[in-house]
N, C-alpha and C positions, 0 to 999 in steps of 0.2 A: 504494500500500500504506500501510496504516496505521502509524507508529512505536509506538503505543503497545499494540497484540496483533495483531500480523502474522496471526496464524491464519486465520482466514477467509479471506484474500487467498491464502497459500499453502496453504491446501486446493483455492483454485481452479485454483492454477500448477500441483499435483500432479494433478489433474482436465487440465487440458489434455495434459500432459506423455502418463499414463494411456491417454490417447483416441490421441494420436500412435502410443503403444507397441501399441497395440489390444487393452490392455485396456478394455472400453468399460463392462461392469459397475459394476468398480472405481471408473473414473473418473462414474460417474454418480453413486453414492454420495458418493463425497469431493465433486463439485459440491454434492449434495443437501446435506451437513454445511456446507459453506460458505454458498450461500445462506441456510437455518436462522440461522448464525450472525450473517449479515451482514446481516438482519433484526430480532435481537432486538436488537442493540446500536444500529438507526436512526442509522448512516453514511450518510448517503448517498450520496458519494464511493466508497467499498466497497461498497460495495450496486450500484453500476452498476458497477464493473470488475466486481462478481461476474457479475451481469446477462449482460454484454458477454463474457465468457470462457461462459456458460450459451448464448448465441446462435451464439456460433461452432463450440462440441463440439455443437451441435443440427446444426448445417447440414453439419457434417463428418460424423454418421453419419445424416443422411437425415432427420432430424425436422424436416422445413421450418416446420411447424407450429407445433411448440414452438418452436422459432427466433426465429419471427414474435415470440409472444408474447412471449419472453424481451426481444426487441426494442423492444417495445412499450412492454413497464411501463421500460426503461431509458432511455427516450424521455419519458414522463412523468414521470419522476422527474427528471434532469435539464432539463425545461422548469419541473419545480417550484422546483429549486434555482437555475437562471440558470447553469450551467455551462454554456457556448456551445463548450468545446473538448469535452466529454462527450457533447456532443447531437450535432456533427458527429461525432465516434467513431461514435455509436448509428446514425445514419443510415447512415451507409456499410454499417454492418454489417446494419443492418435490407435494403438495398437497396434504403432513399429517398434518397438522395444526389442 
């Protein structure tokens, strides 16, 4: 999470949270406002935790698809930044491990 405007970060924790409770709407929304967010400001850092919380509420309600993708770009993004401990997260999540 970012110290300096947590927002994005925890619109994605309330998105996960959301998806648990089953609201799945709700929580797709608050993801959709979090990535949004954690794209204009180009974090990268945030930008894959958002990613990686996007990939995992995909594969919890059945969007394999979206999943993948969300997997994907959080895979290229961190192979673009060099974060080696973000890229095995993304793997694992993606299901290249």
């Amino acid at each position: 999470m970012s110290a300096e405007d947590p927002h994005a970060p925890m619109l994605g924790s309330l998105a996960w949270t959301l998806t648990y409770m089953g609201f799945i709407d709700q929580a797709r929304s608050r993801l959709s406002k979090a990535l949004s967010e954690a794209r204009q400001r180009e974090r990268a850092y945030e930008l894959v935790l958002i990613l990686n919380i996007a990939s995992r509420i995909c594969q919890l309600i059945g969007m394999s698809d979206e999943s993948h993708r969300y997997a994907t770009q959080g895979l290229a993004l961190s192979d673009e930044h060099g974060s080696y401990t973000t890229r095995l997260i993304r793997r694992l999540t993606a299901g290249l491990g």
